[in-house]
ROMARLO-327481 format. One record per residue (C-alpha): residue in one letter; x, y, z; residue number from 1. Coordinates in steps of 0.05 Angstrom, whole numbers. Layout:
<timar = A x = X y = Y z = Z vexse = NUM>
...
END
This chain:
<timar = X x = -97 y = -430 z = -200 vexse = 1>
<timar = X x = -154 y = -386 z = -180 vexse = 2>
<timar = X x = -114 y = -358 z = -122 vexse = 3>
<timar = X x = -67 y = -326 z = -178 vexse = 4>
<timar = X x = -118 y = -277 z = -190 vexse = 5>
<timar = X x = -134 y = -254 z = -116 vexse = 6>
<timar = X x = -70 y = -247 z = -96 vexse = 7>
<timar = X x = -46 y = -210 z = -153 vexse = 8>
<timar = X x = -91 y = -146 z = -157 vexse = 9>
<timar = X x = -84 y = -155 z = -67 vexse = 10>
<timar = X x = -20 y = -139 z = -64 vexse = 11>
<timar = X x = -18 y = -82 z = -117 vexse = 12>
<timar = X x = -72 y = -50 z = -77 vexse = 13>
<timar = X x = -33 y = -63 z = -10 vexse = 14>
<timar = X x = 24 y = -27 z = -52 vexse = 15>
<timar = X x = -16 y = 32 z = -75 vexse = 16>
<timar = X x = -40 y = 41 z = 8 vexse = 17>
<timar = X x = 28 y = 40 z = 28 vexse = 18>
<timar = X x = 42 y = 86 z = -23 vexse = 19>
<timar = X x = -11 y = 135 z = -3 vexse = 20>
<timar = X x = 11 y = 125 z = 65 vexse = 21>
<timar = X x = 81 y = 139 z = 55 vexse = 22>
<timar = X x = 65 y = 204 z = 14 vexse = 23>
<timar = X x = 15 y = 224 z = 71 vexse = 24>
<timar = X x = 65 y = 220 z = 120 vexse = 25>
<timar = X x = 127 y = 259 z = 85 vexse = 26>
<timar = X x = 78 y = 315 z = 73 vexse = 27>
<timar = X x = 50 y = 320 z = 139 vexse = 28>
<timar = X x = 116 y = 303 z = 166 vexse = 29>
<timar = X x = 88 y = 250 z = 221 vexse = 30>
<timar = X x = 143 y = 219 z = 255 vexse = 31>
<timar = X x = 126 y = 143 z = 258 vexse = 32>
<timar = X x = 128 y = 95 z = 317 vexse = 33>
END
């Protein structure tokens, strides 16, 4: 299942960007929406 290995190491960098994300916006203090 070559898939296995795409999706994997995909979704821990979509986790890191929303990480980064998140941080950005609590210490900016950007109201979202």
């Amino acid at each position: 299942h070559g898939e296995d290995l795409i999706v994997t190491p995909f979704a821990q960098i979509l986790a890191s960007l929303r990480s980064v994300r998140n941080n950005f916006l609590s210490l900016t203090n950007v109201p979202t929406g």
